[in-house]
N, C-alpha and C positions, 0 to 999 in steps of 0.2 A: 570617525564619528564627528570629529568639531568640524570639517571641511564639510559635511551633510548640514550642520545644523548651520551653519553660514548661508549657506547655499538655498535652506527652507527659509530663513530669515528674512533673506534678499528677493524672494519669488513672494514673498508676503508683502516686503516693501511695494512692492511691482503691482500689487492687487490693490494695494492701499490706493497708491497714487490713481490706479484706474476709478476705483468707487470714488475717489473725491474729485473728481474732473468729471466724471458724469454724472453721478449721483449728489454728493452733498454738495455739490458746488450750485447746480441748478435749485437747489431747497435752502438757499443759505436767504434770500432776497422775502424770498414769503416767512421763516420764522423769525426774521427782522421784523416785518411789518407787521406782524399780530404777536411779536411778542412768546412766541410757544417754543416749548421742548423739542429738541432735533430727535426725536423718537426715532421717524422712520432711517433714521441714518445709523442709529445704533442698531434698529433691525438688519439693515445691509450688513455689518459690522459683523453681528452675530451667524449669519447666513453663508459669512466669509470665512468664518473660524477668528476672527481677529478680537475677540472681545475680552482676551487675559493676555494681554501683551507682556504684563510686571508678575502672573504667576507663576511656579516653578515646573516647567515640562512634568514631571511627575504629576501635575495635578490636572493637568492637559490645558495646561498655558505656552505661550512662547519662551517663558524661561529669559527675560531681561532685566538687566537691574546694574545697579553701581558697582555691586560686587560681583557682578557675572561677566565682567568681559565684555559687554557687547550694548554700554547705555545709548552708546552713539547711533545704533539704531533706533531707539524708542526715538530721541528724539526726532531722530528724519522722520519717522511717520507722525510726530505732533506737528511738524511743520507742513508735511504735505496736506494734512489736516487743515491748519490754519489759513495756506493759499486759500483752501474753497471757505472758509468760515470758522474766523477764529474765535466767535464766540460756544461752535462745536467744542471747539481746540481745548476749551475754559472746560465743558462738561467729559472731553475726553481725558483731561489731566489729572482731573478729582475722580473721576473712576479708579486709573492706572497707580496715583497715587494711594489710595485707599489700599489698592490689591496690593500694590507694593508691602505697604506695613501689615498685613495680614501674614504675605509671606514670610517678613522677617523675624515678626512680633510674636504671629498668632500661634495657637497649639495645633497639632497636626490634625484634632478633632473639627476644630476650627477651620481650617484650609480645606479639610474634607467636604464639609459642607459647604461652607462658605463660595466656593471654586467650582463645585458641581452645578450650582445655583447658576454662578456666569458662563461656564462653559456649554452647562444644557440647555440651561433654561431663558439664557440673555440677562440674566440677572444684572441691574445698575445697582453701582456704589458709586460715592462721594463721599468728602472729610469737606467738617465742619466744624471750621473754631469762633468764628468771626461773632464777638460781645464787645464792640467800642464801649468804653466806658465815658467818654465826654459824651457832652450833645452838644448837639449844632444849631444855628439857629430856627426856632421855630417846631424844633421836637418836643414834642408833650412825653413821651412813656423812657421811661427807662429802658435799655436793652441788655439782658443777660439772663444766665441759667444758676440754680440752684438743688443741690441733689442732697437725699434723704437716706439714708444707709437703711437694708435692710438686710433682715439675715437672709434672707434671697437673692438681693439684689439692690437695684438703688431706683430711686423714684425722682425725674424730673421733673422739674416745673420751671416756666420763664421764657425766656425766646434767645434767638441768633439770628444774625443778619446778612448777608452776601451768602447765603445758602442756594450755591449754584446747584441745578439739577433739581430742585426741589419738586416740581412736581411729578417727575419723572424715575426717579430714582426709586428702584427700591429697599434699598440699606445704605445707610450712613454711618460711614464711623466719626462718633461725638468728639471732640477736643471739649472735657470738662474741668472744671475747679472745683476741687470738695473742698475748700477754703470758703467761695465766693463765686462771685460772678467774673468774670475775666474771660472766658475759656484759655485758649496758651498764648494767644499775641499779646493779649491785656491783663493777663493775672499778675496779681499782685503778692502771692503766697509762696512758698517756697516748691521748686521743683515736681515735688513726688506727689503734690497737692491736684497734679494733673494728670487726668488718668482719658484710656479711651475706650469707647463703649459701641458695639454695635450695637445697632437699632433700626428695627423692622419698620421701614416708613407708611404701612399701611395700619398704624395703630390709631383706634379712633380719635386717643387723648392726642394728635397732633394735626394741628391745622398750617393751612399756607395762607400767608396772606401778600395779596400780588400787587396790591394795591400799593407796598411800599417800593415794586421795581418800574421805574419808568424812565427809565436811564439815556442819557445819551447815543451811546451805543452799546456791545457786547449782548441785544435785549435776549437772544435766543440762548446764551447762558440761564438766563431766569431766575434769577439770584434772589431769591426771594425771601422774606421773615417770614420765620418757622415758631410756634408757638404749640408748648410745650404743658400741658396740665396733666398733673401728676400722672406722667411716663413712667410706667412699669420697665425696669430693662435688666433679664435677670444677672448674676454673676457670671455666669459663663460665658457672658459676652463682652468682657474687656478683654479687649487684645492689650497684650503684654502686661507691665509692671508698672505700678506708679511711676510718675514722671521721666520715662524712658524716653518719652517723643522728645524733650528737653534736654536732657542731660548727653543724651547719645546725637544733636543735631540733627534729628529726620528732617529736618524742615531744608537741610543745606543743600538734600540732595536732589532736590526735585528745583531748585531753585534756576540752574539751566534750561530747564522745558520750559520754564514762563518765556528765555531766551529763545528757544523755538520757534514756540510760538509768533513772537514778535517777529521772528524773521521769516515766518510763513504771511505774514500781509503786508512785510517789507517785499518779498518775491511777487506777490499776487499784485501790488503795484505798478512791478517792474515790469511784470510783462502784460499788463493794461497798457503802459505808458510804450513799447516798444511799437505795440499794436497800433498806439494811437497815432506814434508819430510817420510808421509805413502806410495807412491809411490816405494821411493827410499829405503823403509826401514830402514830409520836411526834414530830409536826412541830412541834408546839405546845411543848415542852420547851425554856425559855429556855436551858439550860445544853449542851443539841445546838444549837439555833441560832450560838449563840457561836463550836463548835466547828468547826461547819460550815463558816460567816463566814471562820473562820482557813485551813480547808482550802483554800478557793476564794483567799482571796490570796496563800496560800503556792504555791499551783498556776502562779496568774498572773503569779508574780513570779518564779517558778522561766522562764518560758518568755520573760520580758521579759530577763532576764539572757543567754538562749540567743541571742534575738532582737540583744541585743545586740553582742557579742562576734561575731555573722556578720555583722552589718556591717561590721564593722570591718576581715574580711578582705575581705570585696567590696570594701571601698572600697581596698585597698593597704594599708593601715596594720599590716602584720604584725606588727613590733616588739611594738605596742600590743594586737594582738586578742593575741601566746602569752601577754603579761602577763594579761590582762583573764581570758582563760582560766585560768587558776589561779584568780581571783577566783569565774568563772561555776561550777567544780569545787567550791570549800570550799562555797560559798551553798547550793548546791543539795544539798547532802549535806545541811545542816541543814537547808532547807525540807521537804526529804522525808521525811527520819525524823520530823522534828515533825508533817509531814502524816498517815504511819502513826500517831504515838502517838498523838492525836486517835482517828484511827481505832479503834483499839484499844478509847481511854475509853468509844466512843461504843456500840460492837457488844458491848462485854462480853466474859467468858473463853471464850463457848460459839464466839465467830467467829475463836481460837486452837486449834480442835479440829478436825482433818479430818473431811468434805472441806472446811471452809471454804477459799476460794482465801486469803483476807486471811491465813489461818495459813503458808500457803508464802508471801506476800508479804513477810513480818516477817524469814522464815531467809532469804532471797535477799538483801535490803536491808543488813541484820546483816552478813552477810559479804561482800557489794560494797562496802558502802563503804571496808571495811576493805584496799581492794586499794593506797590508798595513809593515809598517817597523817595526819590533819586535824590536828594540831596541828603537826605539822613546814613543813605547807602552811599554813597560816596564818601561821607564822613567816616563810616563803618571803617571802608577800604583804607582810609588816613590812619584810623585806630591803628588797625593790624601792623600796619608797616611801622608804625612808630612804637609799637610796643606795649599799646593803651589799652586799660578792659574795654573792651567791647562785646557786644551781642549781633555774633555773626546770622543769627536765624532770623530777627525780627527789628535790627535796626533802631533797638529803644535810644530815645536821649540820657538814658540814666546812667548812672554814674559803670556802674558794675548791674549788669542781668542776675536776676535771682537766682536763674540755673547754673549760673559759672562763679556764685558764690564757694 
């Protein structure tokens, strides 16, 4: 029975890599340019059977996950994702993630529906924490959510901001603070103060406003501010227990597929730049050889570190893989930008000029990595080893995380 389900796994892999070299890779260039929902890619997706990667084969998912033995597939397919369009890779991770914690979190009444929705129906999910609490220069409104207890349910009001998927998605599961505003990166309250909530995104009291994504690159994620007037969302739709997402590190484990990711536009680089240089005939060029060289071990080291860290949840070793995972995160952001800039040296300024793909590969990269701070993450990884409080999930400067109080 495991040699069958290996075997459907890998023949799934197989169909992924096909739809994104034909399909989403030819559609990655136009929802760049206008900015829109990779819709019809989650259509192919659904039509492939592949749209519950992270749910539990009982529920008619693929059955993947941290504690299943087999994360190291997810991530291959976020990366062969990412070669064609890693700003997909961004709308396909907050799906998978989402489903993830329904399977872990949710009630079996909950997976029931919930599952049937993506499995029949193609139904999109996404998680959504994002409530910066500074502002930056030249923001006029406040950003953040506040909720209203009822004996129902609870009633939002307010906004969130990097709301990838937003106009596309049909269910979101909220990252909320019944303290305040924060959601979980920025809360300021204790642990259990954060709780998660699905919610049906076609409710009238929710607006998108697009006017705030005009980003560098990643634009076909669609990260949009999401505005919130008194959101009805009944009880039965918090997945799990006060502050579980927190206390139990959900966040550590998804923390390798941003890894992924990054090394699906470190690969889609590399073989631009392979192309470019047999085209042009410059194989003979000590100084591309070199560059080359570095691509190929930075590629290989990038996937030996992914390699790594999934064992370690196969094996049990969880503690060690959420650590190691902040490690497999910093690396692989530096193997892959170093892989693009090569790239770069190598194709010259004319492969930074559309339609080159390598020039949307540079803006995507540019502002993914930027989705956490590699120097606060690196500091994290100094914490660990020396013995310091740290907060392995979200990289605070503060002294001790509220949740590891």
């Amino acid at each position: 029975m495991e040699q069958e389900v290996k075997t459907l796994v890998a023949d799934e892999l197989q169909l992924l890599k096909k739809l994104a070299r034909e399909e989403f890779a030819q559609r990655a260039s136009q929802y760049d340019a206008t900015y829109t929902f990779p819709k019809e890619n989650f259509e192919s997706l659904h039509r492939a059977g592949l749209m519950a990667p992270t749910a539990s084969r009982e529920f008619g998912g693929l059955g993947l996950g941290n504690n299943k033995g087999n994360i190291r597939k997810l991530w291959a397919m976020t990366t062969e994702i990412a070669k064609a369009d890693m700003a997909f890779a961004r709308c396909w991770e907050g799906h998978n993630n989402a489903l993830t914690l329904i399977d872990n979190l949710g009630s079996y009444i909950q997976k029931e529906m919930w599952f049937s929705g993506v499995v029949n129906e193609g139904e999109i999910w996404t998680v959504w924490s994002g409530e910066p609490l500074l502002r930056t220069p030249g923001q006029k409104s406040k950003i953040g959510t506040f909720l209203t207890k009822t004996e129902s349910g609870y009633i939002l009001n307010g906004s969130k901001v990097f709301c990838s998927s937003a106009p596309g998605a049909t269910w979101a599961n909220l990252l909320v603070n019944t303290e305040g505003s924060g959601g979980a990166r920025h809360a300021n309250g204790n642990a259990g103060s954060v709780i998660m909530l699905g919610c049906k995104l076609d409710d009238p009291s929710i607006t998108f406003d697009d006017s705030w994504w005009k980003p560098l690159g990643m634009r076909g994620s669609v990260s949009y501010k999401v505005n919130f007037d008194n959101t009805f969302i009944p009880l039965e739709n918090q997945i799990g227990g006060p502050g579980e997402f927190l206390t139990e590190d959900w966040q550590t484990r998804w923390v390798p597929q941003y890894a992924a990711t990054f090394l699906g536009g470190a690969e889609a680089a590399y073989d631009y730049t392979l192309k470019h240089v047999t085209v042009q005939g410059r194989e003979d060029d000590p100084f591309i050889q070199q560059r080359i060289a570095k691509m190929t071990l930075n590629i290989e080291s990038a996937r030996m570190w992914l390699d790594n860290v999934a064992q370690l949840w196969n094996e049990g070793k969880v503690d060690e893989a959420k650590s190691v995972g902040n490690m497999v995160r910093y690396q692989v952001e530096q193997l892959a930008t170093q892989t693009v800039d090569h790239a770069i040296h190598i194709c010259g300024a004319r492969s930074l000029i559309k339609p080159s793909p390598l020039e949307q590969i540079v803006r995507d990269l540019t502002l993914y990595v930027r989705h956490d701070n590699d120097d606060q993450l690196l500091a994290t990884i100094g914490k660990s080893i020396l013995g310091k409080a740290h907060d392995r999930s979200f990289y605070n400067n503060k002294k001790q995380s509220n949740h590891e109080k």
